[in-house]
Structure formats: structure tokens, C-alpha cells
C-alpha positions as CSV (number, residue, x, y, z in Angstrom):
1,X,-95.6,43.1,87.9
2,X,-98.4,40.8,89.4
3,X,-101.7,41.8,89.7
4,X,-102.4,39.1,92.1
5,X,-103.3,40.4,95.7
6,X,-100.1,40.4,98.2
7,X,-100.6,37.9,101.3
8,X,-98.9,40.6,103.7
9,X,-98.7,37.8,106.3
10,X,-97.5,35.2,104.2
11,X,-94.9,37.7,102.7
12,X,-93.4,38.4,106.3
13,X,-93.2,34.9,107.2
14,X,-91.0,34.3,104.0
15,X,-89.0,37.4,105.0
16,X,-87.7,35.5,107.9
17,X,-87.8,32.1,106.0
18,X,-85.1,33.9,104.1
19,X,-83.1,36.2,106.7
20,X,-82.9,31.7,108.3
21,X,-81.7,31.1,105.4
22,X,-79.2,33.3,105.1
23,X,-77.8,32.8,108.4
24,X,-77.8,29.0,108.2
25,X,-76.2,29.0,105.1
26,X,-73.0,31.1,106.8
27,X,-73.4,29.2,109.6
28,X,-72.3,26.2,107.4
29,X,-69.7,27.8,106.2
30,X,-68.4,28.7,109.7
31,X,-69.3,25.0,110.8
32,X,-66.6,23.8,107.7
33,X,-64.4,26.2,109.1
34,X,-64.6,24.5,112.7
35,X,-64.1,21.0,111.4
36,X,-61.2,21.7,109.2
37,X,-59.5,23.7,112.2
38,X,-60.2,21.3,114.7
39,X,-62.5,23.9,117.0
40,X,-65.5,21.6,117.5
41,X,-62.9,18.3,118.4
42,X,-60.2,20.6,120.7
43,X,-63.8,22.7,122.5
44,X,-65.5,19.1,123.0
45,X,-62.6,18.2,125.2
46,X,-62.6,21.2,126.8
47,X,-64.4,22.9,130.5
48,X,-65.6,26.5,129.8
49,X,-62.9,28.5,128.1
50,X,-61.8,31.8,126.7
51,X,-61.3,32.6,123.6
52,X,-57.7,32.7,124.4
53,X,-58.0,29.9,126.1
54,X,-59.8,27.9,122.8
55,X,-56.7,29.4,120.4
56,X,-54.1,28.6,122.1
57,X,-55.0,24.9,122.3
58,X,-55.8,24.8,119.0
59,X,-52.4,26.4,117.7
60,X,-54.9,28.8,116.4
61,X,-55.2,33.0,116.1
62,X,-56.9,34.4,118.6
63,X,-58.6,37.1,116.8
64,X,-59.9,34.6,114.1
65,X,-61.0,31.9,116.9
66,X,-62.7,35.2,118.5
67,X,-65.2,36.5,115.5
68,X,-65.5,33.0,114.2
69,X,-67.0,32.1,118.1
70,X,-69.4,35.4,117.7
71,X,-71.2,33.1,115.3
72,X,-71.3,29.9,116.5
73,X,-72.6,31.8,119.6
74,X,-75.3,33.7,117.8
75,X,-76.4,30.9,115.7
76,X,-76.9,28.5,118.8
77,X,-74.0,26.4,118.1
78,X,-71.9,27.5,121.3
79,X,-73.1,28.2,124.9
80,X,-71.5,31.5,126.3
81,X,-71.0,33.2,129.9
82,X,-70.5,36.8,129.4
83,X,-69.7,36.9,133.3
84,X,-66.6,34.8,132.5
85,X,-66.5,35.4,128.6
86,X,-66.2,31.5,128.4
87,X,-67.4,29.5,125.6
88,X,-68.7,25.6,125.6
89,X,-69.2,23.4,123.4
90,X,-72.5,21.0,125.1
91,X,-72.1,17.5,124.6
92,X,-75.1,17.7,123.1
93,X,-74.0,19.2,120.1
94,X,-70.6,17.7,120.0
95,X,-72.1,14.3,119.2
96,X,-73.2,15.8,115.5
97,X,-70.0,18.2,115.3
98,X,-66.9,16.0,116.5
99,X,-64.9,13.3,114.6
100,X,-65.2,11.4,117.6
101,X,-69.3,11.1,116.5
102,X,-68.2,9.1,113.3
103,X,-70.8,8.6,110.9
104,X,-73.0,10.8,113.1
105,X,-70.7,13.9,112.8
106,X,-72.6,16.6,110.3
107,X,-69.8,19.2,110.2
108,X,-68.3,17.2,107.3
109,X,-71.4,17.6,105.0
110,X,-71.0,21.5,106.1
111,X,-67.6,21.5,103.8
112,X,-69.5,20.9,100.4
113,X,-70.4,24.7,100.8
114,X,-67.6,26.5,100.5
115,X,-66.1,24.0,98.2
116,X,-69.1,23.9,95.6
117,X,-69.0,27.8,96.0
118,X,-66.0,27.7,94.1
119,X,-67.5,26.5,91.0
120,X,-70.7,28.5,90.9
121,X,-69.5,30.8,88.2
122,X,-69.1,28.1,85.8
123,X,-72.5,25.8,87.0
124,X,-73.9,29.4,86.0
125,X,-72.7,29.5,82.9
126,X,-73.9,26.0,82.3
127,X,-77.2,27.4,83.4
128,X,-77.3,29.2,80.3
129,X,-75.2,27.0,77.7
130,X,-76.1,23.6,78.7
131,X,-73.1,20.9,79.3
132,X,-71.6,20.8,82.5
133,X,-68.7,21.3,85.2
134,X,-66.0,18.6,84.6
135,X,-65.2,17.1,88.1
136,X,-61.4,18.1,87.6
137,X,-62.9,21.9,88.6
138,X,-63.6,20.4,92.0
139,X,-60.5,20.7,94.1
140,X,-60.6,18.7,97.6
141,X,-64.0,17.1,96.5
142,X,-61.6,13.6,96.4
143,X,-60.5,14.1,99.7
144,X,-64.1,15.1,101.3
145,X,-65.7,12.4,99.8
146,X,-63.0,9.9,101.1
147,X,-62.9,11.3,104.7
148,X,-67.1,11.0,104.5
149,X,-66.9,7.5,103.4
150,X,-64.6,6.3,106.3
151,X,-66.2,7.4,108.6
152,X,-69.3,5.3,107.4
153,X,-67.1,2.0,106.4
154,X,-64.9,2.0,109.6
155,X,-68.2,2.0,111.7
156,X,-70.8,0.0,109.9
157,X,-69.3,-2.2,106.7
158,X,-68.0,-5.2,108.6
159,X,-70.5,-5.7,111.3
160,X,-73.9,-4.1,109.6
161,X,-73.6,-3.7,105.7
162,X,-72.0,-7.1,105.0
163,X,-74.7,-9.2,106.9
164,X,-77.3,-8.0,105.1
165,X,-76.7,-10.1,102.2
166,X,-77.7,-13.4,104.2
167,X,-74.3,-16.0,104.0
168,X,-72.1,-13.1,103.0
169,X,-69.1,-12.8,105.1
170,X,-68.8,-16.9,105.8
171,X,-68.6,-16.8,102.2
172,X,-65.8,-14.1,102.5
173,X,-64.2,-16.1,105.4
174,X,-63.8,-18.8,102.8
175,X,-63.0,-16.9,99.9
176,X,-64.2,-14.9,97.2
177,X,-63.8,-12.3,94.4
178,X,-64.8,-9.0,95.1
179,X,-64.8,-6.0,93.4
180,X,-65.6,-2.0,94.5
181,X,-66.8,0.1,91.4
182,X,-66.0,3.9,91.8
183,X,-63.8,2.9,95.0
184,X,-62.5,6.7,95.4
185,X,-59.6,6.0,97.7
186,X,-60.4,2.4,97.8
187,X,-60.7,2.1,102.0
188,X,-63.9,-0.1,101.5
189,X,-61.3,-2.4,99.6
190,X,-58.9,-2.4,102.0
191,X,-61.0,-2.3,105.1
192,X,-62.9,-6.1,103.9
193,X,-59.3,-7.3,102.7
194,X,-57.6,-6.9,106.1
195,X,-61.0,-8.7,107.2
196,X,-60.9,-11.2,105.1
197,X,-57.2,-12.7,104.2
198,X,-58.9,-15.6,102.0
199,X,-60.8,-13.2,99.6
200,X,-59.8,-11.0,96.5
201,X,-60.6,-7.4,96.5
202,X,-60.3,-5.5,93.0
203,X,-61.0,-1.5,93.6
204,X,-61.2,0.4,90.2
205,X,-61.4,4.4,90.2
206,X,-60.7,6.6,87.6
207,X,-59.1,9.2,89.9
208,X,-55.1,8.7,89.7
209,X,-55.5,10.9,93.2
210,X,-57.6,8.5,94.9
211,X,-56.2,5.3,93.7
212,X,-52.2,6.2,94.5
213,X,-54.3,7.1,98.2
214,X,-55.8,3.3,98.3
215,X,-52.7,1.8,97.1
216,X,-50.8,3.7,100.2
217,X,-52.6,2.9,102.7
218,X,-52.9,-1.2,101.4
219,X,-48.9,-0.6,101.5
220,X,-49.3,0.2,104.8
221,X,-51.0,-2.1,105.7
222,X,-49.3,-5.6,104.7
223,X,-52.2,-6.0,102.0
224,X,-51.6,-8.6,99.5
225,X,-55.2,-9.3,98.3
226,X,-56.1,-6.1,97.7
227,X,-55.6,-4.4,94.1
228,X,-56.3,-1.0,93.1
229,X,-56.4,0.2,89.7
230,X,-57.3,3.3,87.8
231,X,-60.0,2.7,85.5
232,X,-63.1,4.5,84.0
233,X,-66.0,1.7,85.5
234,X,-67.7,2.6,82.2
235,X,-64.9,0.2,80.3
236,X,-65.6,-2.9,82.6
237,X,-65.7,-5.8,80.1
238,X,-65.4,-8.5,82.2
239,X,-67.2,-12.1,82.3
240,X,-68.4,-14.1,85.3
241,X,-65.6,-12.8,86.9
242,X,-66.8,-11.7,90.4
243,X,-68.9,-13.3,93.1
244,X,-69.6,-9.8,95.3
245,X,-69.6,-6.1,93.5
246,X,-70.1,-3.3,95.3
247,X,-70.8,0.4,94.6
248,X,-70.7,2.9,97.2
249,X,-72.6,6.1,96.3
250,X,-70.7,5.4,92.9
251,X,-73.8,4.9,90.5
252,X,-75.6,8.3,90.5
253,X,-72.5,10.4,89.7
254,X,-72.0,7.8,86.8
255,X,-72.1,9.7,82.7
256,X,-73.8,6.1,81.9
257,X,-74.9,4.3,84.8
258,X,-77.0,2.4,82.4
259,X,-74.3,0.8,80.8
260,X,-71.9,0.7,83.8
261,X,-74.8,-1.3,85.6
262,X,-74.6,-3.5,82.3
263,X,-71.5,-4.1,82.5
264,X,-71.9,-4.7,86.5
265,X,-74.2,-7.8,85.5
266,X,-72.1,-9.2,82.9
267,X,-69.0,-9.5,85.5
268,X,-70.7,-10.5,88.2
269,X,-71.3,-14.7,88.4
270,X,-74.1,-16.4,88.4
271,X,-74.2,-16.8,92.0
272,X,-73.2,-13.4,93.0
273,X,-74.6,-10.5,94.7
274,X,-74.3,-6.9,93.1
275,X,-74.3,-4.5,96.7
276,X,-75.4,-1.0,95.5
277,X,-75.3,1.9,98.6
278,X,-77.0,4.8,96.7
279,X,-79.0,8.0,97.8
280,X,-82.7,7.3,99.6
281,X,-85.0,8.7,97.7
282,X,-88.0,8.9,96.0
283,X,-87.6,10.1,91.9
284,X,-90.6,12.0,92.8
285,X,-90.1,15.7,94.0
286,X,-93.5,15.6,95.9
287,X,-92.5,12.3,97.6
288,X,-89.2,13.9,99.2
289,X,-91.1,16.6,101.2
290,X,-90.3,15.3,104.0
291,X,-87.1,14.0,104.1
292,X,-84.3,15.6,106.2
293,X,-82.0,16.9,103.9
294,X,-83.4,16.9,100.6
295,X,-82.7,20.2,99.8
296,X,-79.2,20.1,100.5
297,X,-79.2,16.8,98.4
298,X,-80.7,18.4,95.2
299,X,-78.4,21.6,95.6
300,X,-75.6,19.0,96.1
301,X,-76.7,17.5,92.7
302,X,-76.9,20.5,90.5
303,X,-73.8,21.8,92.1
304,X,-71.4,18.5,91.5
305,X,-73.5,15.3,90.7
306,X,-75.5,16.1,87.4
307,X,-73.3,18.5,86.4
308,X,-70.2,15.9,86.7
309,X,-72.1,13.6,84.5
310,X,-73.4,16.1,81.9
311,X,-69.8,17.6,81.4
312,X,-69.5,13.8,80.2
313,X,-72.4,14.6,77.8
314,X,-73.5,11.9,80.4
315,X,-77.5,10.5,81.3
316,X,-77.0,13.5,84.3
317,X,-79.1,10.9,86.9
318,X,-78.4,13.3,89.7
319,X,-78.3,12.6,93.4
320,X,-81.9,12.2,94.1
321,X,-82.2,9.7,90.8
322,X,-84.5,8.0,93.6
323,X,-85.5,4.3,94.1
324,X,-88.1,3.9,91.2
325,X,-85.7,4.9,88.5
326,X,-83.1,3.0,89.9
327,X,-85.1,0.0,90.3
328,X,-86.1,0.6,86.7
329,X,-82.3,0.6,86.0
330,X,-81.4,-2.4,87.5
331,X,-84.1,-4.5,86.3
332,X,-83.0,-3.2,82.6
333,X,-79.7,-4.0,83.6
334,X,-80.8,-7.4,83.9
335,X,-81.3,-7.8,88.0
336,X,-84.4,-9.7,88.3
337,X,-84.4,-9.6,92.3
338,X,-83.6,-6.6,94.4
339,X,-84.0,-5.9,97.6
340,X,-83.7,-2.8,99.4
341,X,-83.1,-1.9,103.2
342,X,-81.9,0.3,105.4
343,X,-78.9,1.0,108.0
344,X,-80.0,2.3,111.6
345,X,-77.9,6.2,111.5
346,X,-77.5,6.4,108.2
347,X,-80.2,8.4,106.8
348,X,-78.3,9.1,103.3
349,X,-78.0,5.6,102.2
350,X,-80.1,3.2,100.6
351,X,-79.1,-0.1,100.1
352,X,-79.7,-2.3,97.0
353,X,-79.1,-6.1,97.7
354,X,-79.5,-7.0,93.6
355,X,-78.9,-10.8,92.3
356,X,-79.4,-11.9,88.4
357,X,-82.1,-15.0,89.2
């Protein structure tokens, strides 16, 4: 026991620090719930409805759709009329909840909770042994990821991540080589190669999952400049090979970024440009105070990203490796000119623009 004096006001206020975060913490689980039901996209459509009214155009229980309302009520999500018992959903809040908000909708980032839940007995154990969760343990965290990234790369890769390499998509126009590093379910790939008919995309993953996913949907498609191939990015041993590479929140979750940057410079020409899209941070705890959702990030990177990477007996970088030790990284790598910006809605994303001379 501490014999330090008790702050009785300072006590309280945590009190109710902790009873908000207890309730927002359920409320994220109920907001997963919502997405993956389709509540938030059938209520946004809808006037002021009943419960009954909700279910049934959802093709959902009534009874569920009920209690699972009591909370999006309570917790300020909903609007409710007890004259009417009618729930709404406000525009307002649609426009972060609703796939129609695209990169803006935060009900995706609500499904990490329940799905990193699922793993906690075994990131405890870790706790206590050392090593790591392999990222086999992590179910749907393929899928997630993939719906996340489309939702980016269907609203800003073409028209705002492209041009900020200056010359970049006449030079794509023309013709180029491109490859995606850690391309998941390679729609990134397919997206530029339906854009650009002249230029050759190469996506390599070393999900079987996520690659059979990419190679469907360039089927689908008509694709024939786009190849997808599984492959553990660590392995790259190519040569001058590639004019444009491109990670997409790939690097962090690497077990040896260092060398898979390595080899990133090796295959990339003389000429090209290596695009890395990678967390916004600082590598400094005190210099993250204020961002938005750095808590979430570091809970996100005990919970999959370092843990993913030390299963690997991995560097464990983690999600919030920040901008100074990936600067550091790059220039070991052997990028002597990097250049980072940022992307208007996005406020996950860095982006590294990184050239060899």
C-alpha cells in the first residue's frame, strides 16, 4: 500500500475516466455489430422507425435489433422518440458510420475489438513468456484489413496518392513496372492496372487467402497486366527490376522490415520511386499525446502488429514505429531522399515518397 496522500478529486475524476471507458469500449463492440449487420447503412436510409420497423428491413431479429438499439441510444449514437418509440440515425453521424462515408466511415476500425478479443488469452501468455501470436490465430483480420484498404484506394489512389510523386501517372500512362509489397488482397494492384493498360503490376503476399482474393477479382475483371503471387516480401531478391514499389501499411507489421526495405532498394531502378503509406507518428510516446487515435493504435500494435512480427522472432517495429525510426530505416536501407506528406481525410497514413539519389 502507498503512503502517498490520496488526491480524493483527482481519484473521482478517474472513476469516471474509467466507467467512459468502459462504456466506449462496449459501445465499439456494438458499433462492429452495426456495420457487420448492416444497421447503420439500412437506419441512414431510413425516416424515424421502430424497432420493428429497423428489423424487418434489415432481415434482422427484432429482439436483438431492440437491446442492441438500447445502446446505441444510451451511448449517443441514435436519436430516440419515446412518444413514438422511433429511432434515427442523424446524418450527422451516418457520415462516420455508413459504407456510403468511404474512407470516412469509423465503424470498420470498431471491428478490430472483438476480433483482437479473441486472441487476448494467448497475447497474455506472451506477456509472461516472451515470443508472440502468429497471425494465423487472427481469423477475419485478412478480410478487415482488405475491406479497410478499399475503401481508401477506391477513393484516393488514382486521383490523390499517385500525383504526389510529381510525373507519376504520365509515366504509368506510358508504361511501367510496378510492384505492391504486402498487397493483402492485391486491390491496389488491380485498381492502377485497370487504370493503366500500358503498365505492369506484380502484387506479392504471403497470404494464400488474400492472393486467390486478388487473383479473382483481376479474373473478373479482364486483367492481363496484373500478376499476383504468394510470396514472403522478406525473400525479394530482385535487381533493377522495378521503376514504382509500393507498400501500403505493409512495412510495420514486417519480422524484418530492415531487410525487406533492403531488398525494396535493390529491386527498385535507378530511376524509381519506392511509395511507402505507413502509420503517422512520432517514435516518441510524448510526441503522440495529441494525436486522435493513438491509443487505439498502440493497443492495435500490442494486440496484432508487434506481436505478428515477434511470433516471427521478428524486429517487433510495431504500429506506432513512428517517422524518425523509419526515416532512420530507409536511409539505412539506402534511400538518400525522402519525402513525406500527407492525404487531406486520412489521418492514419503517412506517406513516404523515397528515391535512391
Amino acid at each position: 500500500m502507498t503512503t502517498e496522500a490520496i488526491d480524493q478529486q483527482k481519484a473521482e475524476a478517474f472513476a469516471g475516466q474509467m466507467i467512459g471507458i468502459l462504456n466506449g469500449g462496449m459501445l465499439a463492440l456494438m458499433t462492429s455489430v452495426g456495420h457487420r449487420t448492416g444497421l447503420f447503412d439500412k437506419m441512414a436510409t431510413m425516416p424515424p422507425a421502430t424497432s420493428e420497423q429497423i428489423a424487418s428491413s434489415a432481415g434482422l431479429t427484432e429482439r436483438y435489433v431492440r437491446e442492441w438499439l438500447g445502446s446505441m441510444v444510451t451511448g449517443g449514437i441514435v436519436e430516440y422518440d419515446p412518444s413514438g418509440r422511433t429511432y434515427r440515425l442523424p446524418p450527422e453521424h451516418a457520415g462516420a458510420l455508413t459504407r456510403a462515408a468511404g474512407p470516412n466511415n469509423l465503424a470498420t476500425l470498431a471491428q478490430f475489438m472483438p476480433l483482437f478479443g479473441n486472441v487476448e488469452d494467448q497475447l497474455v501468455e506472451s506477456f509472461r513468456k516472451g515470443g508472440g501470436v502468429p497471425y494465423s490465430e487472427f481469423g477475419t483480420f485478412q478480410q478487415l484489413m482488405a475491406e479497410m484498404s478499399a475503401q481508401i484506394v477506391d477513393a484516393t489512389l488514382l486521383d490523390v496518392t499517385l500525383p504526389l510523386v510529381p510525373g507519376l501517372k504520365e509515366r504509368l500512362q506510358t508504361g511501367i513496372d510496378v510492384l505492391d509489397v504486402g498487397c493483402g488482397q492485391g486491390h491496389a494492384i488491380n485498381v492502377m492496372a485497370r487504370a493503366f493498360p500500358n503498365s505492369r503490376f506484380t502484387g506479392y503476399d504471403f497470404s494464400d487467402e488474400g492472393i486467390a482474393a486478388g487473383q479473382a477479382e483481376a479474373s473478373q475483371w479482364g486483367l492481363s497486366n496484373a500478376r499476383l503471387v504468394v510470396k514472403d516480401i522478406a525473400t525479394i531478391d530482385e535487381k533493377n527490376a522495378y521503376d514504382l514499389i509500393t507498400a501500403f501499411d505493409a512495412i510495420h507489421d514486417q519480422a524484418q522490415p530492415t531487410k525487406v526495405l533492403k531488398a525494396i532498394n535493390q529491386a527498385l531502378r535507378s530511376d524509381g520511386v519506392f511509395l511507402m503509406v505507413d502509420i503517422a507518428a512520432s517514435s516518441n510516446v510524448e510526441e503522440n499525446m495529441q494525436h486522435p487515435l493513438a491509443p487505439m493504435m498502440y493497443a492495435i500494435s500490442t494486440t496484432h502488429c508487434m506481436t505478428v512480427s515477434l511470433a516471427l522472432n521478428g524486429e517487433g517495429l510495431g504500429t506506432m514505429w513512428g517517422e524518425q525510426l523509419a526515416r532512420k530505416k530507409l536511409a539505412e536501407a539506402g534511400f538518400t531522399k525522402v519525402d513525406t506528406q500527407g492525404v487531406e481525410g486520412d489521418i492514419i497514413n503517412a506517406y513516404y515518397v523515397c528515391r535512391k539519389d
